[in-house]
C-alpha positions as CSV (number, residue, x, y, z in Angstrom):
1,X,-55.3,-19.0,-28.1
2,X,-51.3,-19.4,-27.4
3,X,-50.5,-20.5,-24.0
4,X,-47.7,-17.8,-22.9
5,X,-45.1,-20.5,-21.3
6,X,-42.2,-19.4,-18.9
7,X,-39.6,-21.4,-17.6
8,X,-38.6,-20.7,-14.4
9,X,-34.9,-21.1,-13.9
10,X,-35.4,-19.0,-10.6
11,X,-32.4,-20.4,-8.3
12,X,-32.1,-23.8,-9.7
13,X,-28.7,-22.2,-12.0
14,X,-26.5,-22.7,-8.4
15,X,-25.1,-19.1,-9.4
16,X,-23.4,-21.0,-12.4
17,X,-23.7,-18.5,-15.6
18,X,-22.8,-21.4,-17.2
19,X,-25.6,-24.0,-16.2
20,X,-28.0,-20.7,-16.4
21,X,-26.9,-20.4,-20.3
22,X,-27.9,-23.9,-20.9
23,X,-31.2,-23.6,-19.4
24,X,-32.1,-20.5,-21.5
25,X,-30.7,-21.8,-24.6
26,X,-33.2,-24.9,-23.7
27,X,-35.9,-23.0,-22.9
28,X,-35.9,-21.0,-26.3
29,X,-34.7,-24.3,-28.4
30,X,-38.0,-26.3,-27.5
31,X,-40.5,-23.0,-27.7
32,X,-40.8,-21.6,-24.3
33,X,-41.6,-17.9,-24.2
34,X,-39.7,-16.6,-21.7
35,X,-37.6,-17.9,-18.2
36,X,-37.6,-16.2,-15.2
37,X,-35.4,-15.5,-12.5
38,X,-36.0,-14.2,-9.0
39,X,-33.7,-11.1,-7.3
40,X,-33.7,-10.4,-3.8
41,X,-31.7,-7.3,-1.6
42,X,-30.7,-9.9,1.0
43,X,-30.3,-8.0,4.0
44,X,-34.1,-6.5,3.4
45,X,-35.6,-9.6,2.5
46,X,-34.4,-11.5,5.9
47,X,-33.5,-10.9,8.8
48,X,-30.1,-10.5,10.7
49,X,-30.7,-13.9,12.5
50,X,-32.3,-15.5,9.9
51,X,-28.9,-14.9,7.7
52,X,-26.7,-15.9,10.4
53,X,-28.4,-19.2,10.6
54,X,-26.1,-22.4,10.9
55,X,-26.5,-24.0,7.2
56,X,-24.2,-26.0,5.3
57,X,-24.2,-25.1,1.5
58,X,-21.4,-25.1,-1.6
59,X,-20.7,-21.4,-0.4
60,X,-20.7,-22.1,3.2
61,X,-21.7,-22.3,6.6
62,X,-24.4,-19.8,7.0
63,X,-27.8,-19.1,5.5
64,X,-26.4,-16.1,4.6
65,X,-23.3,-17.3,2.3
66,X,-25.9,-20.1,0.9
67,X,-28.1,-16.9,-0.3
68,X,-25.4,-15.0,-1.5
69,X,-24.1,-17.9,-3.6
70,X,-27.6,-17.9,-5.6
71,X,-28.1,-14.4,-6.2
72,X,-27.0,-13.0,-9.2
73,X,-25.6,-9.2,-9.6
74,X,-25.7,-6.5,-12.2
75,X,-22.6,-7.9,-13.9
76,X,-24.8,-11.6,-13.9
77,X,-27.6,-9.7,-15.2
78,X,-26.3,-8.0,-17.7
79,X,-25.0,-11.3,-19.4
80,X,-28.6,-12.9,-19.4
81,X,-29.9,-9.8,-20.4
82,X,-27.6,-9.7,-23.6
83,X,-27.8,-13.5,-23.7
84,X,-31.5,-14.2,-24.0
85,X,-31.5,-11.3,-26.6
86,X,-29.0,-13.1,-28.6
87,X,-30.9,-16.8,-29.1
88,X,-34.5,-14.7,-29.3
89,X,-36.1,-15.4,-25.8
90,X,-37.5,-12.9,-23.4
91,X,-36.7,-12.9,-19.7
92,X,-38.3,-11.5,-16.5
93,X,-38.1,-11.7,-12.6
94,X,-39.7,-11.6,-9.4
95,X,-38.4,-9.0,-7.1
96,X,-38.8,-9.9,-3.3
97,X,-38.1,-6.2,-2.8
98,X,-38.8,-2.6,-3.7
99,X,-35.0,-2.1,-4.2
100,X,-35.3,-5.3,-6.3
101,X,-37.6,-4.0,-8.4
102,X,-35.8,-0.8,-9.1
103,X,-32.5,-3.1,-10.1
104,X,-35.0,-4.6,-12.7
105,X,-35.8,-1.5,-14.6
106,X,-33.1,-0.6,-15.5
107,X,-32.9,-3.8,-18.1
108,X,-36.7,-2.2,-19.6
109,X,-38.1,-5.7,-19.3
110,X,-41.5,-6.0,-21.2
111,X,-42.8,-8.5,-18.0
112,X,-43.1,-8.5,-14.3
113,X,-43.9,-11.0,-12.2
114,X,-45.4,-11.3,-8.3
115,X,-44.5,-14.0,-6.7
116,X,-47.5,-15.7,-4.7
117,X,-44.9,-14.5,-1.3
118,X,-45.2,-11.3,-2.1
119,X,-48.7,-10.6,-3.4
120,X,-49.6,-8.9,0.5
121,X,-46.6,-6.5,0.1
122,X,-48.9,-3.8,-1.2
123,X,-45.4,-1.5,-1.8
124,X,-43.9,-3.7,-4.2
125,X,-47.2,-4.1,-5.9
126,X,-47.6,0.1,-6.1
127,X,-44.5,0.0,-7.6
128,X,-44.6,-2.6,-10.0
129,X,-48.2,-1.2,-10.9
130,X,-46.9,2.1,-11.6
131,X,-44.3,0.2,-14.2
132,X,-47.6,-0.4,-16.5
133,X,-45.8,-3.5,-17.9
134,X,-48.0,-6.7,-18.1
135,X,-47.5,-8.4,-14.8
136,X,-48.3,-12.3,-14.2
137,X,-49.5,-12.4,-10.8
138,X,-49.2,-15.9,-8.4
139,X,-51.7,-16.9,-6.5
140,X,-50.8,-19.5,-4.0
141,X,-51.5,-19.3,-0.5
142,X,-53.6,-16.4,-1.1
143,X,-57.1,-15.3,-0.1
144,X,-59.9,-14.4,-2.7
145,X,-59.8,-11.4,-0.1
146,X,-56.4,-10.6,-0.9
147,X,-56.3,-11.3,-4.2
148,X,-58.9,-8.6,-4.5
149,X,-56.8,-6.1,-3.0
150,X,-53.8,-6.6,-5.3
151,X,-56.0,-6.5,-8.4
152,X,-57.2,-3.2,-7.2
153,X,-53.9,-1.7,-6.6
154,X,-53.6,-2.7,-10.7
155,X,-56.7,-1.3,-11.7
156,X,-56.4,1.6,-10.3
157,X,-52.7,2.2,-12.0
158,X,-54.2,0.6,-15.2
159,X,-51.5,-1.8,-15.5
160,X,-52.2,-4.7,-17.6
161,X,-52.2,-8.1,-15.3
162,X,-53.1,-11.6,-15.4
163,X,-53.7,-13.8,-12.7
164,X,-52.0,-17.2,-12.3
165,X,-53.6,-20.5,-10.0
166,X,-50.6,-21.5,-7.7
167,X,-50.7,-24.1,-5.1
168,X,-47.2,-23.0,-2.5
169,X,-46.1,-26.8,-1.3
170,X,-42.7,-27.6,-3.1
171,X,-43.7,-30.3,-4.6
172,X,-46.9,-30.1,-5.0
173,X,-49.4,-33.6,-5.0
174,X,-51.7,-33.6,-8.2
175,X,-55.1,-34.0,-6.0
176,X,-54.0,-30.7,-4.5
177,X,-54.0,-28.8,-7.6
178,X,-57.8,-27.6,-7.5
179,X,-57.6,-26.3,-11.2
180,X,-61.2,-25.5,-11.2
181,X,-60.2,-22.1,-9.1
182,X,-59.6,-20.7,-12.3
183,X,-62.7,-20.4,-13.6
184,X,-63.3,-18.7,-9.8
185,X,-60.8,-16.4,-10.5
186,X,-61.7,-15.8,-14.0
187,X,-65.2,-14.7,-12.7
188,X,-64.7,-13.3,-9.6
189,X,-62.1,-10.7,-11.2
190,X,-62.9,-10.9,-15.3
191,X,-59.5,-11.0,-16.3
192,X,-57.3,-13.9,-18.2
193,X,-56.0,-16.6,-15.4
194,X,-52.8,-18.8,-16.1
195,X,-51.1,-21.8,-14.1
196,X,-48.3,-21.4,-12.0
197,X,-47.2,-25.6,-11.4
198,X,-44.6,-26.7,-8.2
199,X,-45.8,-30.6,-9.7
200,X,-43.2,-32.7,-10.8
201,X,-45.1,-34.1,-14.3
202,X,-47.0,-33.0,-17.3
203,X,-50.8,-34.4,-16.5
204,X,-51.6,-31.1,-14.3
205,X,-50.3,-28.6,-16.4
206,X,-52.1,-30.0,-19.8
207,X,-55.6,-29.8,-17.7
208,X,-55.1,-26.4,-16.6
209,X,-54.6,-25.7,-20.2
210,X,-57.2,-27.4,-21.7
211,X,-59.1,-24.9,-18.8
212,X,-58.3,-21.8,-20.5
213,X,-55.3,-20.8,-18.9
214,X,-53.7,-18.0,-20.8
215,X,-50.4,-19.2,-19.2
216,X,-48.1,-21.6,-17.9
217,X,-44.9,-21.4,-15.8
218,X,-42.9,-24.3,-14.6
219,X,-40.0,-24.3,-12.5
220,X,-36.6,-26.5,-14.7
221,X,-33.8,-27.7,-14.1
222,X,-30.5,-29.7,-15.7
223,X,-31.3,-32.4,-13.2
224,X,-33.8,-33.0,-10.0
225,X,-30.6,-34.5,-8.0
226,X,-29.0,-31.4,-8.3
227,X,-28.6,-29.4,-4.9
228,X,-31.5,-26.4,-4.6
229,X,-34.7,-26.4,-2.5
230,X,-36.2,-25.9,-6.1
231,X,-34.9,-28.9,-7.8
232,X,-37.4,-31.0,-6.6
233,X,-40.7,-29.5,-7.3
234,X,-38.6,-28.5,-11.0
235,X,-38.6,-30.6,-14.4
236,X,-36.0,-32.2,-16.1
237,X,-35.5,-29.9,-19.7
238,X,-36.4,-33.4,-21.4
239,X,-39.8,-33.1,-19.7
240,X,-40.3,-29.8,-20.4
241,X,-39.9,-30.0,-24.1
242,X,-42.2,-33.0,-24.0
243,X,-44.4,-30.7,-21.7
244,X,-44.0,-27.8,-24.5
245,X,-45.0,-29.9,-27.1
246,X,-48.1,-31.4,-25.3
247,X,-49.4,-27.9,-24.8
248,X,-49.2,-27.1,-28.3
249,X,-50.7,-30.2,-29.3
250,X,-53.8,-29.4,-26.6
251,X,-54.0,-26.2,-28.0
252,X,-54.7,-26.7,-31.4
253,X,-57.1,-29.8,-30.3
254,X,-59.8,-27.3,-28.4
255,X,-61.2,-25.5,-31.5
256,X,-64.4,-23.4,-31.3
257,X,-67.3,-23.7,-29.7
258,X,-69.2,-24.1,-32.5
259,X,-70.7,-27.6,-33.5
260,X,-69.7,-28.0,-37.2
261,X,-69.3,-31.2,-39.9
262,X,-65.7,-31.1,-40.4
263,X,-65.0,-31.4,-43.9
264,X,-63.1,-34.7,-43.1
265,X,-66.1,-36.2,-41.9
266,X,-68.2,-36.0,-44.5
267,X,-67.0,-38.6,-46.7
268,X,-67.9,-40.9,-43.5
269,X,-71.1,-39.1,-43.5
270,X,-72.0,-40.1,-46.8
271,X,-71.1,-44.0,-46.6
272,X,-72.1,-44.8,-43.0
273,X,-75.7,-42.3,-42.8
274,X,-78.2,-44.6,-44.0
275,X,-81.3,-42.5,-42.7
């Protein structure tokens, strides 16, 4: 089985097109499957006060012109879309809003994404359901209970889906990681479960692969210095091609369940079995 791996870019391009470029072009050099973005309609996501919020940025002074610095636009969009299509990688996002979500069709993505903030918002759910594109669903900070209701809403449009294990803290400790939950997920809802990873090194994500998980999406990044809230639950791209390679490497080292002499053991077999 072939871990599906996404880098997340999400916010960490600084609304550079430039530094976003790179990080594709990374992401599809060392084998990644896809990056992802996230797109949010401001003024519906947060509120008035919230946006007028005293906080310094590259853009500004307010929450607000910090937020609008990182979110791309259909113009933005458009050169990803055309981008990603031109060094062979696919890309998706999570929308943080109905009105989001309906800026997304239009680029006939063959993903969606819910992000583990957004898996109450039964709306956005309908209307990503109703899309009937596969959808990688996050986890953290969720409820079996509530996880239950947005597999329903799913199941009942017949929208393909796969769950993904997500501890929320930014970064996230490796004891906190409680991998095991995917094989509780896995029963409790008899679908495939992936790994959504905030940790900043490789050890976590290998396990959860080794587990089963059907895929794996980590948050990069140019450099973990860089300003963002993201940078420093993020990998270096050095660490993620490392990380890339590791997972292929795991992959190809689980095998079958089946107990079988290996052909290359047999010669051993031979001169060491005396009895």
């Amino acid at each position: 089985m072939k871990t599906f791996i996404i880098a997340e870019i999400g916010i960490n391009h600084n609304g550079s097109l430039e530094i976003t470029k790179q990080l594709i072009k990374e992401a599809a050099e060392m084998g990644c499957d896809a990056v992802k973005f996230q797109k949010r309609t401001l003024d519906e996501v947060y509120s008035k006060e919230e946006l007028d919020r005293p906080r310094q940025s590259p853009w500004g002074t307010t929450n607000r012109q910090q937020k609008e610095g990182l979110e791309f636009g259909l113009e933005e969009y458009q050169e990803i879309d055309e981008y990603c299509k031109e060094v062979g990688i696919e890309w998706l996002a999570s929308a943080w809003d109905t009105n989001s979500q309906k800026f997304l069709r239009q680029f006939d993505l063959k993903y969606n994404k819910i992000a583990s903030a957004l898996l109450t918002h039964t709306d956005l759910l309908k209307q990503v359901a109703s899309e009937g594109r596969h959808t990688f669903i996050s986890t953290g900070m969720s409820t079996l209970d509530e996880i239950a209701t947005a597999v329903s809403i799913f199941r009942i449009a017949k929208c393909p889906f796969e769950l993904m294990h997500c501890n929320s803290t930014y970064p996230m400790k490796n004891e906190d990681a409680n991998l095991l939950v995917m094989n509780t997920l896995r029963d409790a809802f008899d679908c495939d479960v992936g790994y959504s990873g905030h940790e900043t090194g490789r050890v976590v994500s290998l396990a959860a692969v080794a587990l089963g998980a059907t895929s794996l999406e980590r948050h990069i990044t140019l450099d973990r210095t860089m300003y963002g809230s993201d940078q420093a639950a993020s990998i270096e791209v050095g660490e993620m091609r490392k990380l890339v390679e590791d997972v292929r490497t795991v992959e190809s080292s689980l095998g079958s369940e089946e107990k079988v002499v290996h052909e290359s053991e047999k010669p051993i077999r031979d001169k060491l079995r005396k009895y």
